[in-house]
C-alpha positions as CSV (number, residue, x, y, z in Angstrom):
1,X,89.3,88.6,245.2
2,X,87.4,86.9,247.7
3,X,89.0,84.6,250.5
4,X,86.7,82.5,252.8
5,X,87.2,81.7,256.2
6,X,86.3,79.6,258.9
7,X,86.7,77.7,262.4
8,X,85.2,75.3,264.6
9,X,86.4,74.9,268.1
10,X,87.4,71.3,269.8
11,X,86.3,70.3,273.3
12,X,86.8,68.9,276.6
13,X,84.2,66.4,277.6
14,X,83.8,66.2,281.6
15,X,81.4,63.9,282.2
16,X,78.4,61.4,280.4
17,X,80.8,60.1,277.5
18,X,79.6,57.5,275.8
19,X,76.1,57.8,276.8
20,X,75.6,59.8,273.3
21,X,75.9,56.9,271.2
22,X,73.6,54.8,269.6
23,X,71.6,52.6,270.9
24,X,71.8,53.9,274.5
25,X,70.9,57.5,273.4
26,X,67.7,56.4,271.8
27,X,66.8,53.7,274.2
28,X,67.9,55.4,277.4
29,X,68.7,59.1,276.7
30,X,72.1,60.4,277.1
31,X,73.4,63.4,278.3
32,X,77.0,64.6,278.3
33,X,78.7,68.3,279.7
34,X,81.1,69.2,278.0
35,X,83.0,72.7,276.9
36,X,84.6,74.5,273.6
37,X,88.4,75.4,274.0
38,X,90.6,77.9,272.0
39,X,92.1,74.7,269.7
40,X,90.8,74.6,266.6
41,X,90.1,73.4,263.2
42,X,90.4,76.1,260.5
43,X,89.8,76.1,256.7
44,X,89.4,78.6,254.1
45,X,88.8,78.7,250.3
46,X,90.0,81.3,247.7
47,X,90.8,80.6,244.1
48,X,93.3,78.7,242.4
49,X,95.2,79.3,239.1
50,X,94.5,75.4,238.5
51,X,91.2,74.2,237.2
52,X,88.9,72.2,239.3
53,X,88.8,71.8,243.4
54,X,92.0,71.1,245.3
55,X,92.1,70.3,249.3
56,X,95.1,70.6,251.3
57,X,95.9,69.7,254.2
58,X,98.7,71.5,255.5
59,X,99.0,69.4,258.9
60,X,98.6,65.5,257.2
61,X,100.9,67.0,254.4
62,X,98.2,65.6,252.0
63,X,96.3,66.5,249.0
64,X,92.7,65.6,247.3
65,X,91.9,66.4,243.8
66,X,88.4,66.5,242.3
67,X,88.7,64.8,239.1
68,X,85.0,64.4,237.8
69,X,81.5,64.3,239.5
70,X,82.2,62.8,242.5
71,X,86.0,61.3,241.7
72,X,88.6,62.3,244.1
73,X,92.2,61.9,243.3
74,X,93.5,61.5,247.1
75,X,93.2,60.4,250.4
76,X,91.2,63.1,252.7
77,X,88.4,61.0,253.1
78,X,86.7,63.4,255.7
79,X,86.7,66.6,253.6
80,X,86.2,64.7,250.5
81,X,82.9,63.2,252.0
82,X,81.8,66.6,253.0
83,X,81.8,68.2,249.9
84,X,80.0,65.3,248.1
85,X,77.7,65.7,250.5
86,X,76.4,69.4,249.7
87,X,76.9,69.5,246.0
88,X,74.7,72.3,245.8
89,X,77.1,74.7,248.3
90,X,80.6,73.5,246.1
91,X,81.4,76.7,244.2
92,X,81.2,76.7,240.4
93,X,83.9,74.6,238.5
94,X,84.1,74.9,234.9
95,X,86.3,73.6,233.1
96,X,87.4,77.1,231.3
97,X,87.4,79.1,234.8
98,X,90.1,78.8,237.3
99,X,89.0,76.6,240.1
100,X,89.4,76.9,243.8
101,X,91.4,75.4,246.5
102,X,90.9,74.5,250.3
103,X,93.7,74.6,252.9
104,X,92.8,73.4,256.4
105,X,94.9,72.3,259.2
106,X,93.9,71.7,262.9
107,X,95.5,72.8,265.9
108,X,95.7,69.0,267.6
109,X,96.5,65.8,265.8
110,X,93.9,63.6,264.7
111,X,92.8,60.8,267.4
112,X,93.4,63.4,269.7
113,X,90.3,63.2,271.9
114,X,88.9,66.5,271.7
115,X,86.7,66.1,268.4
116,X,88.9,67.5,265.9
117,X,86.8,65.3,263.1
118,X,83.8,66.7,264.0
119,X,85.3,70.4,264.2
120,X,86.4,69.6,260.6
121,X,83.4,68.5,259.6
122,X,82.0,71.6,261.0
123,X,84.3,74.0,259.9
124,X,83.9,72.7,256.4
125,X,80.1,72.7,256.4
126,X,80.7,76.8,257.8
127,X,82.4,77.6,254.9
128,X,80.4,76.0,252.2
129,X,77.1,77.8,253.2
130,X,79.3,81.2,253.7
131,X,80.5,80.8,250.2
132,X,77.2,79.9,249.2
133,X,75.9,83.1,251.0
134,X,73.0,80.4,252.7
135,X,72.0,79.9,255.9
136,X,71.3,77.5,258.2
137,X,69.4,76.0,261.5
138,X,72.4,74.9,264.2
139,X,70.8,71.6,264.8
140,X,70.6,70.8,261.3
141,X,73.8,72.2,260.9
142,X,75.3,69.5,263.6
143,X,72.6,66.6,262.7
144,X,74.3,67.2,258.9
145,X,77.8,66.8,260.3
146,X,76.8,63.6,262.5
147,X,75.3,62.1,259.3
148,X,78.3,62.7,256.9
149,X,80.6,61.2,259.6
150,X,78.9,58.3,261.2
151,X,76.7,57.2,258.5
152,X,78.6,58.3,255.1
153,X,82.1,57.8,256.4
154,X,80.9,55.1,259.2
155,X,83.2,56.3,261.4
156,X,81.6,55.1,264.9
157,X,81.2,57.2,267.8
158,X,78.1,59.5,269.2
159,X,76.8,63.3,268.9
160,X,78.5,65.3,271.4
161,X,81.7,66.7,269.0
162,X,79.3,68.1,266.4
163,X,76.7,69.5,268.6
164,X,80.2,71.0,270.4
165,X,81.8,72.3,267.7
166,X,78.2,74.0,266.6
167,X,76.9,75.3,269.6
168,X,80.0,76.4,271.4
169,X,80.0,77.0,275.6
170,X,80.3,75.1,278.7
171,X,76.6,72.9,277.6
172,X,74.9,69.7,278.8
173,X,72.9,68.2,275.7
174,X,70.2,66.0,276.0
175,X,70.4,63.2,273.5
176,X,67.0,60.7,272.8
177,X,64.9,59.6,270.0
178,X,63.9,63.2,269.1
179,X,65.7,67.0,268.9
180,X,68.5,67.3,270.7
181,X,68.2,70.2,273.7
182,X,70.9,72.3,274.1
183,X,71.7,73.6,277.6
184,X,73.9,76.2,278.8
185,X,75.1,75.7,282.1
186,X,76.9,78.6,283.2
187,X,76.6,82.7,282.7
188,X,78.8,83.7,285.4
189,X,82.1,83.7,283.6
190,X,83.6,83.1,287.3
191,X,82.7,79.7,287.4
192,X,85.0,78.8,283.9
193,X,87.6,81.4,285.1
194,X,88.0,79.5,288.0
195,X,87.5,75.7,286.4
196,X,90.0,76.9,284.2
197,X,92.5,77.8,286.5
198,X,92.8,74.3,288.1
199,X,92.8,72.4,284.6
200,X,95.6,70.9,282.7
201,X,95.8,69.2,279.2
202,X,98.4,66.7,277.7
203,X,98.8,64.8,275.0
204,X,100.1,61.3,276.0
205,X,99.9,59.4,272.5
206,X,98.3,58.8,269.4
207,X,94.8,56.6,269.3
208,X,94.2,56.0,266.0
209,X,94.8,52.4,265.9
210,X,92.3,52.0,268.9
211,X,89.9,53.9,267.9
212,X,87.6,51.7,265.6
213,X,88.0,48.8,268.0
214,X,87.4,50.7,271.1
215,X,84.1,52.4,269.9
216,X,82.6,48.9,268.8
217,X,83.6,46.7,271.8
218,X,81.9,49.6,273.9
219,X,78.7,49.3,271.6
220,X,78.8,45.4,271.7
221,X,79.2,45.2,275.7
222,X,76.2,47.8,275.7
223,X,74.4,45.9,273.8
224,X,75.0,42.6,275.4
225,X,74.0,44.4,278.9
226,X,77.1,43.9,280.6
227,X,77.7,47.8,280.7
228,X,73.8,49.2,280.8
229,X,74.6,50.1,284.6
230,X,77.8,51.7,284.3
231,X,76.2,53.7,281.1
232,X,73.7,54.9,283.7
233,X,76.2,55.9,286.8
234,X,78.3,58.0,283.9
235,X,74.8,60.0,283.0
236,X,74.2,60.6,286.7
237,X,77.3,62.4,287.4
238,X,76.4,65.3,284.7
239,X,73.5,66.5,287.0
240,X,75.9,66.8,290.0
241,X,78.7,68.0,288.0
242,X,76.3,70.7,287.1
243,X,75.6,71.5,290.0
244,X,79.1,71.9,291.9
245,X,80.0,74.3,289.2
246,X,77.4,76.3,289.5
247,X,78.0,76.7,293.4
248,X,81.7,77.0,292.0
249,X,82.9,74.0,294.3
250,X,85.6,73.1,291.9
251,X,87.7,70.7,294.4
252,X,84.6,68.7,294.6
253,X,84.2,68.8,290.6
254,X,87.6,67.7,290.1
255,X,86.9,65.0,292.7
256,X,83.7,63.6,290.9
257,X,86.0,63.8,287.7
258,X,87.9,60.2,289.6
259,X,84.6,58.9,290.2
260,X,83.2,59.3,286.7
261,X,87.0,57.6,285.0
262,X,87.0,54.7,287.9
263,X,83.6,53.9,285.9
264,X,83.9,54.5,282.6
265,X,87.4,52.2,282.4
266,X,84.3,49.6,283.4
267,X,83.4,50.2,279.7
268,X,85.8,48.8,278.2
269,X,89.3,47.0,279.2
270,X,90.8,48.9,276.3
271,X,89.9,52.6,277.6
272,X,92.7,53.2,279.7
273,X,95.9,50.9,278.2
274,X,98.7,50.8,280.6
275,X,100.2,54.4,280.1
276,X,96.8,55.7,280.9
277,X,97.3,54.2,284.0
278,X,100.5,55.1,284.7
279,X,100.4,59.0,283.5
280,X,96.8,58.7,286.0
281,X,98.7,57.5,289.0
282,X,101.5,59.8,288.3
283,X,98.8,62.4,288.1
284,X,97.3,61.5,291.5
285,X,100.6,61.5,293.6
286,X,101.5,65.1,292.9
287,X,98.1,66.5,293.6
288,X,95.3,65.5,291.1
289,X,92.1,65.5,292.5
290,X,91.1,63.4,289.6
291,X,91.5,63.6,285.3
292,X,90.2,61.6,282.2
293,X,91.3,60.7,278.9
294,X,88.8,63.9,277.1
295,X,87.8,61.6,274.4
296,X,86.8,57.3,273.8
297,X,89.6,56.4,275.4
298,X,92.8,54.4,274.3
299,X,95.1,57.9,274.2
300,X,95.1,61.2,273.0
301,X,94.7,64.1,275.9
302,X,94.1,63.6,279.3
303,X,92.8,66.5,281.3
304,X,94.3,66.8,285.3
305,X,91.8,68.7,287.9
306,X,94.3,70.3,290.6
307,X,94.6,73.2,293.0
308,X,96.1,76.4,291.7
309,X,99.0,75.8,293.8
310,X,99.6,72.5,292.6
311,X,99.5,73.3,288.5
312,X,103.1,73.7,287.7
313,X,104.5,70.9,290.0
314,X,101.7,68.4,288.3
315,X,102.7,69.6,284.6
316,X,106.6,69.5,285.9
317,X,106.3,65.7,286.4
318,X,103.9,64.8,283.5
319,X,106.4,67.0,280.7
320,X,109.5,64.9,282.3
321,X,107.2,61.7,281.9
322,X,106.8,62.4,278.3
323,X,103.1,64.1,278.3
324,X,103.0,66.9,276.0
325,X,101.5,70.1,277.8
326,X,98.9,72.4,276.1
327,X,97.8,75.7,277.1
328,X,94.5,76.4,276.8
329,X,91.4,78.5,277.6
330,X,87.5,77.7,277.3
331,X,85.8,79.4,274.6
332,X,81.9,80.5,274.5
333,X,81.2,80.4,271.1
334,X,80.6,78.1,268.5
335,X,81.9,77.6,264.4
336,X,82.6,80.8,263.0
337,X,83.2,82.1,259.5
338,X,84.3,85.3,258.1
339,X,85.6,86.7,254.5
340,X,88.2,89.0,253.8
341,X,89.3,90.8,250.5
342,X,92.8,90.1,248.9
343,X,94.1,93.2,247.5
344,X,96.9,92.0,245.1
């Protein structure tokens, strides 16, 4: 008996957030850095004694049942859309065989800010073609996951988490009208060893209610040109981000890290809600050369730039302020997928 396996990594985006989402992609290009981390989203499929498809999720405690066709009985709308999306990958369900059941669960919360939808979505995708024994191009792999979540499910929000979650690495990726260009910044593993080192990662609060509201007030003040400029200033920083990693002047990246959030809280009043601010101060006195919320905005994880010697007096103070720490490490690779035999 076959089991099918699978995970996609989450991320940390540094620096050109928000410049990946349409229209200022198309009409301006964006471009975003960001880097993979060892949370994840994992899934696998093996059969079920019950008929039919079941997805569970251990993490939401929920359940989706396939009825008919395209009739689910549930309410995991995100791996519901992604198997009525690739029909052709779903595994053969008749109604006189046993059927099959997914379990997922992710390694953050959702509206955590470090693209756990998009790691689903990828994750899913993984498995389906592995079970299907197809392959598949990684561009179309993460244009498929864009489309499924901001066009099928309309959830709002730009291309970097898919592209992420595909591609794996410390990246920049060049967003416009046509293919999006991957680009690997760094092969000397020194230069993440020793980012990594002076990085911390908390989880201050739950975004979910912001989320829809945040994403479209950012679009409409685009569009209405009140933030064209500060869109702009965020995609300049990624070039000289690039660049002080590379020469591995870290204190100096951490330092353009409070230049890039002073002006991408100019995108929106509702990025940084008062414990943002507070948890950011807090941040600062005890040693921060600067931080970000990793995702929209609203809540979810910031990440704290510090020196070494300044890490566990930083995460001290945030743990007693009620920030939940998170280890982590920065991951090179992308989705991955493997199968294993069961031996009953």
């Amino acid at each position: 008996m076959k089991i099918y396996k699978a995970r996609a990594p989450m991320r940390i985006g540094f620096f050109g957030g928000g410049t990946d989402v349409t229209p200022y992609a198309e009409e301006h290009g964006g471009k975003v850095l960001n880097c993979t981390i060892n949370l994840y989203v994992r899934c696998m499929l093996n059969p079920s004694t019950q008929p039919g498809l079941t997805i569970r999720s251990l993490d939401l405690q929920e359940v989706s049942r396939m009825v008919s066709g395209r009739v689910w009985d549930g309410k995991l709308a995100l791996p519901q859309a992604v198997l009525d999306a690739m029909p052709h990958l779903q595994p053969s369900l008749e109604a006189t065989q046993p059927g099959y059941k997914i379990t997922m669960f992710s390694d953050a919360p959702p509206g955590s800010g470090l693209g756990s939808s998009s790691a689903l979505v990828v994750s899913m995708l993984k498995l389906l073609y592995n079970v299907a024994n197809e392959s598949f191009d990684a561009h179309e792999l993460a244009e498929l996951a864009y489309r499924i979540e901001r066009v099928d499910l309309g959830i709002p929000g730009g291309r970097q988490d898919q592209y992420a979650a595909v591609f794996g690495g410390m990246c920049v990726y060049h967003f416009g009208k046509g293919r999006v260009i991957v680009e690997p910044v760094v092969t000397d593993p020194t230069a993440l060893l020793e980012l990594e080192s002076c990085l911390i990662i908390g989880y201050i609060g739950d975004r979910q209610l912001l989320r829809h509201h945040l994403m479209e007030d950012q679009v409409q003040r685009l569009v209405s040109g009140d933030t064209l400029r500060y869109h702009d200033e965020t995609k300049a920083f990624v070039d000289e981000a690039t660049r002080l990693l590379r020469e591995l002047r870290i204190a100096d990246f951490g330092r353009l890290l409070h230049d890039a959030w002073e002006v991408k809280k100019a995108f929106s009043p509702h990025i940084a809600p008062p414990i943002v601010d507070e948890v950011y101060a807090l941040a600062r006195r005890h040693g921060a050369w600067g931080g970000k919320i990793t995702g929209a905005g609203g809540g979810g994880f910031m990440v704290f730039a510090c020196p070494f010697d300044r890490r566990l007096e930083l995460e001290r103070v945030l743990r007693e302020a009620g920030v939940q720490m998170r280890p982590f490490s920065f991951v090179t690779h992308g989705v991955q997928a493997w199968t294993v035999q069961e031996h009953v």
